[in-house]
C-alpha positions in Angstrom: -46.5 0.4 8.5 -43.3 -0.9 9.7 -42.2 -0.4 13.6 -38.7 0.3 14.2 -37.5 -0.9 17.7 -34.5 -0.7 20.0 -33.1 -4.0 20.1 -31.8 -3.2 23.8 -35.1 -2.5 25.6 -37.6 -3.2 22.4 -38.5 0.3 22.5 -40.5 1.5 19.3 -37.6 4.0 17.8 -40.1 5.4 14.3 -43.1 4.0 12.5 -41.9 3.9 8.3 -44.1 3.4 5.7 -43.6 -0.2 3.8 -43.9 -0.8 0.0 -46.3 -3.3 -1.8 -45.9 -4.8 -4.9 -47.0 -1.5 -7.2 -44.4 -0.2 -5.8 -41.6 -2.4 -6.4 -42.9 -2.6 -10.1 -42.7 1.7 -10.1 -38.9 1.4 -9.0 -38.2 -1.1 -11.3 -39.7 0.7 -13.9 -37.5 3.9 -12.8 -34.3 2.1 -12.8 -35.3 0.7 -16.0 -35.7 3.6 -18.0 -32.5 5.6 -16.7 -30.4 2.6 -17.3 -32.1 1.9 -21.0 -31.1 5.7 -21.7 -27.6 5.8 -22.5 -26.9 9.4 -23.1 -28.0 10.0 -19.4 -25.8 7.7 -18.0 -23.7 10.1 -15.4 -20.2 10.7 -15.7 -17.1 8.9 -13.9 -16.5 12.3 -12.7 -19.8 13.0 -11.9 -20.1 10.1 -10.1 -17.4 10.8 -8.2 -18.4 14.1 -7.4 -21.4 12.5 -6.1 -19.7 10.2 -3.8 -17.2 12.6 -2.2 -19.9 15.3 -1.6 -22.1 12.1 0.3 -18.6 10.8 2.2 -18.8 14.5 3.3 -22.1 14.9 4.2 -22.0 11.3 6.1 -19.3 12.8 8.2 -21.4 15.8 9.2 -24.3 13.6 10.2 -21.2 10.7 11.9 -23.0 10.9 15.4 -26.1 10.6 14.4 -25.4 7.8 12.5 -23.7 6.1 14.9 -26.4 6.7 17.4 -28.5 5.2 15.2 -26.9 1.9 14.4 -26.6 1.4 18.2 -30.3 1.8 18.8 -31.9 0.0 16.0 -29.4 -2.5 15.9 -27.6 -2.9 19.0 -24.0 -2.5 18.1 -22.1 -0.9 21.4 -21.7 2.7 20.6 -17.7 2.8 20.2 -18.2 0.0 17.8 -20.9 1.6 15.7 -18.6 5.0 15.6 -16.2 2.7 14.2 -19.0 1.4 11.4 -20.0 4.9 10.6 -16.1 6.1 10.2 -15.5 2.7 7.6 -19.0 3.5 5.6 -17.0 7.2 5.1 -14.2 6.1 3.9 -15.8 3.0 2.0 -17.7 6.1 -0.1 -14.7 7.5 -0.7 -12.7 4.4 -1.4 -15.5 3.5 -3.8 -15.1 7.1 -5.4 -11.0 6.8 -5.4 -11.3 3.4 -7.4 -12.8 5.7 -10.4 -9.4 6.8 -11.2 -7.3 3.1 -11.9 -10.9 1.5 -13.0 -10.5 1.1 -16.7 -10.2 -1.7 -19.2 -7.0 -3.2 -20.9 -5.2 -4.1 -24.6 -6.2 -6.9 -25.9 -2.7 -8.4 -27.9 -3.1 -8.7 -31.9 -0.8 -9.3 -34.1 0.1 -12.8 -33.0 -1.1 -14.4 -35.7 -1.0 -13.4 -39.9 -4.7 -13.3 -39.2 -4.8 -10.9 -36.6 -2.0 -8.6 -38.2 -3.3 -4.3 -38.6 -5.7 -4.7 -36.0 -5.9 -2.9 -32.9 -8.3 -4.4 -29.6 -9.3 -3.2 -26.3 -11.8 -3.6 -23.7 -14.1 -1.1 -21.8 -16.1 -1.4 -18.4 -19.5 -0.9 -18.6 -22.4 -1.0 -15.6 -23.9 -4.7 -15.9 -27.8 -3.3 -15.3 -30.1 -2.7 -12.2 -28.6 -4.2 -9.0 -31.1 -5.5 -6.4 -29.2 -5.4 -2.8 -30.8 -7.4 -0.2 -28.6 -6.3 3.4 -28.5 -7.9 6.7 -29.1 -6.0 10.6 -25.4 -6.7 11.5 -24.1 -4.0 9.8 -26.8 -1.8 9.0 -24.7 1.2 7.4 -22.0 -0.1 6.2 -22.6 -3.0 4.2 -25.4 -0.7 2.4 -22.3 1.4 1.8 -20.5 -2.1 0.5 -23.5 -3.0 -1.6 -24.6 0.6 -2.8 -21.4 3.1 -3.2 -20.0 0.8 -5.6 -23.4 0.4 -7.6 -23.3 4.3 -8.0 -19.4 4.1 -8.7 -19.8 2.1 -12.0 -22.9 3.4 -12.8 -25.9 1.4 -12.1 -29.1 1.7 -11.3 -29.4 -0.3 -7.1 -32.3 -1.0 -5.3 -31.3 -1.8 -1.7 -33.7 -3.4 0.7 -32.1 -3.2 4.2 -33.1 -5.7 6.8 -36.6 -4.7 8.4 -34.9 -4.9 12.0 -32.7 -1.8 10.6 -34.0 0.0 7.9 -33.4 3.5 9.8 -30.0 3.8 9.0 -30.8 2.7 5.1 -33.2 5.5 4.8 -30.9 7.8 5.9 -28.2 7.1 3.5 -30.0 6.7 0.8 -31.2 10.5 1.7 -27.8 11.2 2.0 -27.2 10.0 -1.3 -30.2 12.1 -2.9 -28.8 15.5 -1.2 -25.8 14.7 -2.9 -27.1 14.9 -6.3 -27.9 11.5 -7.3 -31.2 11.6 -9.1 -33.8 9.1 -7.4 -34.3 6.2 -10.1 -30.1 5.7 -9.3 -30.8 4.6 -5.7 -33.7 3.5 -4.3 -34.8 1.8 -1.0 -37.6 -1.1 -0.8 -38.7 -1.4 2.2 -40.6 -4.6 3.0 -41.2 -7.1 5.9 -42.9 -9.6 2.7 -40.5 -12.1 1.9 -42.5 -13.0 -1.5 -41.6 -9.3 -2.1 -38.3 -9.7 -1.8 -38.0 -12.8 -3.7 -40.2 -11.0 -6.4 -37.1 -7.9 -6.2 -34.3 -10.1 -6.3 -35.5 -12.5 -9.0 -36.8 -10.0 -11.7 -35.8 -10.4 -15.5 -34.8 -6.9 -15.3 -32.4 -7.6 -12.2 -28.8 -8.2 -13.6 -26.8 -8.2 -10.2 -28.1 -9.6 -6.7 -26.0 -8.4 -4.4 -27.2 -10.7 -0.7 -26.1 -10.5 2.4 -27.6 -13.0 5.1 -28.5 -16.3 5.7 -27.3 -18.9 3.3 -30.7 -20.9 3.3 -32.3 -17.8 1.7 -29.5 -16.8 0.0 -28.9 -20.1 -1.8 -32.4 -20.1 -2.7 -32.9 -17.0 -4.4 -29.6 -17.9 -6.2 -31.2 -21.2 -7.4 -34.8 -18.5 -8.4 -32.4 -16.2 -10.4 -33.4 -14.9 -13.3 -31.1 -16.4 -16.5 -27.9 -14.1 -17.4 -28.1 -12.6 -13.8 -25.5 -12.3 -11.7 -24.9 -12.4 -8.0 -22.8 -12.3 -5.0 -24.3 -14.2 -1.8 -22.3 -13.0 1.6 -23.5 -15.8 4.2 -21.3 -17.1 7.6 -19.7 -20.1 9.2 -18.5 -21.2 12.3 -15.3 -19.5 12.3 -11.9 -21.5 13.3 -9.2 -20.1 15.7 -5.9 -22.2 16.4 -3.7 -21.0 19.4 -0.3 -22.9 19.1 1.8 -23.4 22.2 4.5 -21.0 20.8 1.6 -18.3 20.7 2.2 -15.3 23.1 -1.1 -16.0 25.4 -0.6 -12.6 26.7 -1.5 -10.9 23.6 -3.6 -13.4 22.1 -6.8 -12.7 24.7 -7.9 -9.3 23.4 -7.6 -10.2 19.5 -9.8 -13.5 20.5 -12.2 -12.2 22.7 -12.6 -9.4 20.4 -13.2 -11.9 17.3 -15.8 -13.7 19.2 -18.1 -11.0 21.2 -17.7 -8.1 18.6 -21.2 -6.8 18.3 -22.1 -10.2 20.6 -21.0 -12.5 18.1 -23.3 -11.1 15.6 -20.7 -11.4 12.6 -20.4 -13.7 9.8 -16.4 -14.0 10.7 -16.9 -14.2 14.4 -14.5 -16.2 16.1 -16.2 -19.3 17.5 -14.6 -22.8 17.0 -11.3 -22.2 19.4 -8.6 -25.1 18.9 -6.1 -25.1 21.8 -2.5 -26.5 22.3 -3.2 -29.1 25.2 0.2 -27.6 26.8 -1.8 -24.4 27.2 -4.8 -25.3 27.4 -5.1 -24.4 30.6 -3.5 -21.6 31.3 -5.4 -20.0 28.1 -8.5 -21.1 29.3 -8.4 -19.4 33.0 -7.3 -16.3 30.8 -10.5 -16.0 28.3 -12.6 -16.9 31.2 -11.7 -13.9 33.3 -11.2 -11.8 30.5 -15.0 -12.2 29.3 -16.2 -12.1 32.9 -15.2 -8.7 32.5 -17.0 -7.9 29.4 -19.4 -5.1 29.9 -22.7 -5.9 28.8 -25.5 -3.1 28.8 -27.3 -0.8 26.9 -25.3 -0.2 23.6 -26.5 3.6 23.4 -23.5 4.1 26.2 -19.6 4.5 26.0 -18.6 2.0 27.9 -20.5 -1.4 26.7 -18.4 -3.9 24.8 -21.7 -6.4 24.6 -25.1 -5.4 23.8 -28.0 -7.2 22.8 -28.7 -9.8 20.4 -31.1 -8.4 17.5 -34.3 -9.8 18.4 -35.5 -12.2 21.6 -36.0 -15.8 19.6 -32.1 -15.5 18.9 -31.1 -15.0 22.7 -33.6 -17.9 23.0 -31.8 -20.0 20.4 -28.6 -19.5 21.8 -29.5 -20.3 25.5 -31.4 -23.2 23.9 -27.6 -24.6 22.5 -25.8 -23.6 25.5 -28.6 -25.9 27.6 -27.7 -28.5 24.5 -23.9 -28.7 25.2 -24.0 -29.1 28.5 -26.3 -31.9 28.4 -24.1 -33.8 26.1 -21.1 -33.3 28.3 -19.3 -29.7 27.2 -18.7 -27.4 30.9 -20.0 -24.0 31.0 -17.1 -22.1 32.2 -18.6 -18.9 32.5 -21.8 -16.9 31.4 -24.9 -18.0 29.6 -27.4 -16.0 31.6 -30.2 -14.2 30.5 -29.7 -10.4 31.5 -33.4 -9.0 29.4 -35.1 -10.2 26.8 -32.5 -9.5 24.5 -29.2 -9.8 26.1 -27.2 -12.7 27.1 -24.1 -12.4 29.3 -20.9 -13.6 27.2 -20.5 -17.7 27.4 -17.7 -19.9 26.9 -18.2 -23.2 26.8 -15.1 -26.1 27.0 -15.2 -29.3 25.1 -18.5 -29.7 23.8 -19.6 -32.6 21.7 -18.4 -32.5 18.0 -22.3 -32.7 16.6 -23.2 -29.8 19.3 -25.1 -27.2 17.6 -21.8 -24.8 18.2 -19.8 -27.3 17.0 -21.5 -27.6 13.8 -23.8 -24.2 13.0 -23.3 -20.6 13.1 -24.3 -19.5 16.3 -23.8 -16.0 15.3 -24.1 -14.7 19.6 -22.0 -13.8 22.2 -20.9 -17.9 22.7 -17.4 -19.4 21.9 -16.3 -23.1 22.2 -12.9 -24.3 23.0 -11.3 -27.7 22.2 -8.2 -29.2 23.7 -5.8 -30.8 20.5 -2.3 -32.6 20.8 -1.6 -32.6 16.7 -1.7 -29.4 14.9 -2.8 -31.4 11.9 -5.9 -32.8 14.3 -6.6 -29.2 14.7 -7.2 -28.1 11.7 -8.8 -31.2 10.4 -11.3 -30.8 12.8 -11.7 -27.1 11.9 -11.8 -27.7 8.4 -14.7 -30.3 9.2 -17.8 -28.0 8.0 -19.7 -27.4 5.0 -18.8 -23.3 5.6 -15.6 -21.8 5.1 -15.2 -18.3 5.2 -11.8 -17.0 7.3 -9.7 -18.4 9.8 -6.6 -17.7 11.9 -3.7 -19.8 14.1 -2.4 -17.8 16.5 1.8 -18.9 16.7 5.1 -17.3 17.3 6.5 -20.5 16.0 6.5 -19.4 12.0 6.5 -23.1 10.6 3.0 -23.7 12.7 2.1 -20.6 11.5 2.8 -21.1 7.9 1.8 -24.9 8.0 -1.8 -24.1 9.0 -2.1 -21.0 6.9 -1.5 -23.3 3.7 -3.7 -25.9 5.2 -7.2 -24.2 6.9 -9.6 -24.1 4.0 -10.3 -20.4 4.3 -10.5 -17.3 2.2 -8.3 -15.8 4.9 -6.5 -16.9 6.9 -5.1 -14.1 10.0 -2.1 -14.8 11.6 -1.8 -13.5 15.3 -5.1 -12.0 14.1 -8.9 -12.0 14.9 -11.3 -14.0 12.0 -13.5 -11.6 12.4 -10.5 -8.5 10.8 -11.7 -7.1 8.2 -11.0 -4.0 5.7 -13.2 -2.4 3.6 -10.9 -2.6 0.3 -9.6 -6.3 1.0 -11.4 -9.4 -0.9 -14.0 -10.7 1.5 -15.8 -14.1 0.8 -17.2 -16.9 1.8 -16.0 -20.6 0.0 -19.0 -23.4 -0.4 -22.4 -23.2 1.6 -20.7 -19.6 3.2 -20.7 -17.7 0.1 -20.6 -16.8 -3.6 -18.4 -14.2 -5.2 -15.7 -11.4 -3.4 -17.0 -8.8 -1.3 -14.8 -5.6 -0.6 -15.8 -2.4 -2.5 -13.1 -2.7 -5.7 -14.3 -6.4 -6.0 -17.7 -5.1 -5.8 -17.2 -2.7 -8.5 -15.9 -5.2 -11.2 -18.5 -7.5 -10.4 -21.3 -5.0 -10.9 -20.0 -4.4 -14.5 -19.0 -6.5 -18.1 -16.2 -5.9 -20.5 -16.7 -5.3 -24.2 -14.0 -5.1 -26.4 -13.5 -3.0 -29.3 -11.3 -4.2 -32.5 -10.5 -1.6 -35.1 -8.9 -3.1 -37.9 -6.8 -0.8 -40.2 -8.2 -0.1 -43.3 
């Protein structure tokens, strides 16, 4: 048995049952054999009655949802409404790319060899997807993983981080009570990590769809199977650059916001802050009282913007790098105090070392770092000094700084006068080098999780 917790207080929330390996070999089996029989292979518009009949039912059940990811998780309760709203309209996204998902002409003709011939491709579900999730997001990136498995037609097992499986469960009941049949979506629930390397790295896998850290992600990638395909969602140590033409008065929300959404607990969250030295200052005083005011409580209420981090060894980690820093000569201008055994109150720290561990690693927590620069070029040479790249943003009113570091900040996005940690469900989302392989974002998802076959028909 598996015991689900509150990560606020580390109350036990349920007890749920765990699978062994008899198991995972029954649910393979299942997806097997409704994948290997073609003439069962749903519709596209059964599928997508299927979808729109579980974005409905998901909005019925919103509060409880909701609820849910800010108990088992910890996400502050307006920000886990806001999760349960994008997982409904990621279903439905997932269920409107049906309609312009299609193949394409292939050109003959260009050649007296290829003269009376006629060629075009179809999409067709790649095979059984294994989905390995993360705690961050504990309902919507299953939707990411999952509505876009059932959109094309394959067979998913998802195994949702054993932090958070509560709100897995759930949709994956969802999805049942909207007329998927079980072998299409099934949950493996697991604390074994053997297990989960046995799931992800099985012959009869064709897709691993991982979300988490990159060490384990890069490994199972190295243990795939051959012929099977994957996508591997990890983080970084994400960049911001605040210009001395930026606007400081409407800079502080977007920044604070990008690096304590969900205490820091996102693989875009702002944490590397580059700073004009003419402002440096003045921006500075700014964030500091800004995230003084930060309320950090129980996530289960209305008004927290901070809650816990997921488990207590991470609020000791990240206390553990805040000591770090300051030993090695970076200021702790405000926070870094431990408020229960999971909750740390917001920290900013100025100038720390460049081989600091938040100079250098994710820290994913409630913890930003600000560095003064003279050179815009400095700046993002210095933010473009790590092995992880995933997005970025300058903040500039001055368009040619603007411009100049968009086309220079090795990122997959780069925001401008925007957050690193925006994000929208149908954009391409992904990680370049150690921080990533493959797009995320449900329409990138989709043609990932199948394979073209052409057809030629030659005229007789």
């Amino acid at each position: 048995m598996l015991t689900v917790v509150q990560a606020f207080d580390r109350a036990p929330i349920a007890e749920i049952a765990t699978d062994d390996a008899a198991a995972l070999e029954r649910k393979l089996r299942a997806a097997e054999k409704v994948f290997r029989d073609r003439d069962g292979w749903l519709k596209p518009h059964q599928r997508i009655t299927i979808l729109r009949k579980l974005a409905a039912l998901m909005q019925d059940k919103r509060d409880h949802l909701a609820l849910q990811i800010a108990r088992e998780g910890g996400k502050p309760l307006p920000d886990a409404i806001i999760e349960t709203n994008r997982a409904i309209d990621g279903v439905q996204n997932a269920a409107d790319e049906l309609r312009n998902f299609a193949g394409r002409e292939i050109p003959m003709g260009l050649s007296a060899a290829a003269e009376n011939r006629w060629a075009f491709t179809t999409k067709e579900p790649i095979g059984i997807v294994a989905a390995i999730s993360a705690f961050n997001h504990p309902l919507n990136l299953i939707v990411h993983q999952v509505a876009p498995a059932i959109a094309v037609g394959c067979p998913v097992i998802v195994k949702p981080a054993s932090t958070t499986p509560l709100s897995c469960l759930d949709f994956v009941a969802l999805v049942r009570e909207a007329g998927l049949p079980e072998p299409w979506c099934q949950t493996f629930i697991t604390e074994d990590n053997s297990l989960a390397e046995k799931l992800a790295t099985d012959e009869r896998v064709a897709f691993l769809s991982f979300i988490g850290s990159a060490r384990v992600g890069w490994y199972l990638h190295s243990r795939l199977a051959p012929g099977t395909r994957s996508a591997l969602e990890h983080g970084g140590a994400a960049p911001a650059i605040v210009d001395r033409s930026a606007d400081l008065g409407k800079v502080i929300e977007p920044i604070v916001k990008g690096g304590y959404y969900h205490a820091g607990q996102v693989c875009v969250s702002t944490q590397r802050i580059f700073v004009h030295d003419d402002v440096a200052e003045e921006f500075t005083q700014m964030l500091v009282a800004r995230v003084k005011k930060l309320r950090t409580a129980d996530p289960t209420l209305k008004d927290t913007e901070v809650g816990p981090l997921i488990l207590p060894r991470e609020a000791d980690r990240v206390a553990q790098w805040i000591k770090e820093a300051v030993g090695g000569g970076a200021t702790l201008a405000t926070g870094g105090q431990r408020l229960s055994e999971t909750t740390l109150q917001p920290a900013v720290l100025l100038d720390p070392p460049a081989d600091a561990k938040i100079s250098t690693l994710e820290v994913f927590g409630p913890l930003v770092a600000v560095y003064r620069y003279v050179e815009l070029d400095e700046a993002i040479r210095q933010a473009n000094s790590l092995p992880t790249a995933f997005q970025a943003s300058v903040f500039a009113q001055d368009i040619d700084v603007a411009m100049r570091a968009a086309n220079r900040l090795d990122a997959s996005a780069v925001m401008v006068n925007d957050p690193t940690a925006f994000r929208t469900d149908w954009m391409p989302f992904a990680g370049r080098r150690e921080s990533g392989y493959g797009t995320g974002g449900i329409p990138y998802t989709m043609r990932d999780m199948t394979q073209e076959k052409m057809i030629l028909m030659r005229k007789s």
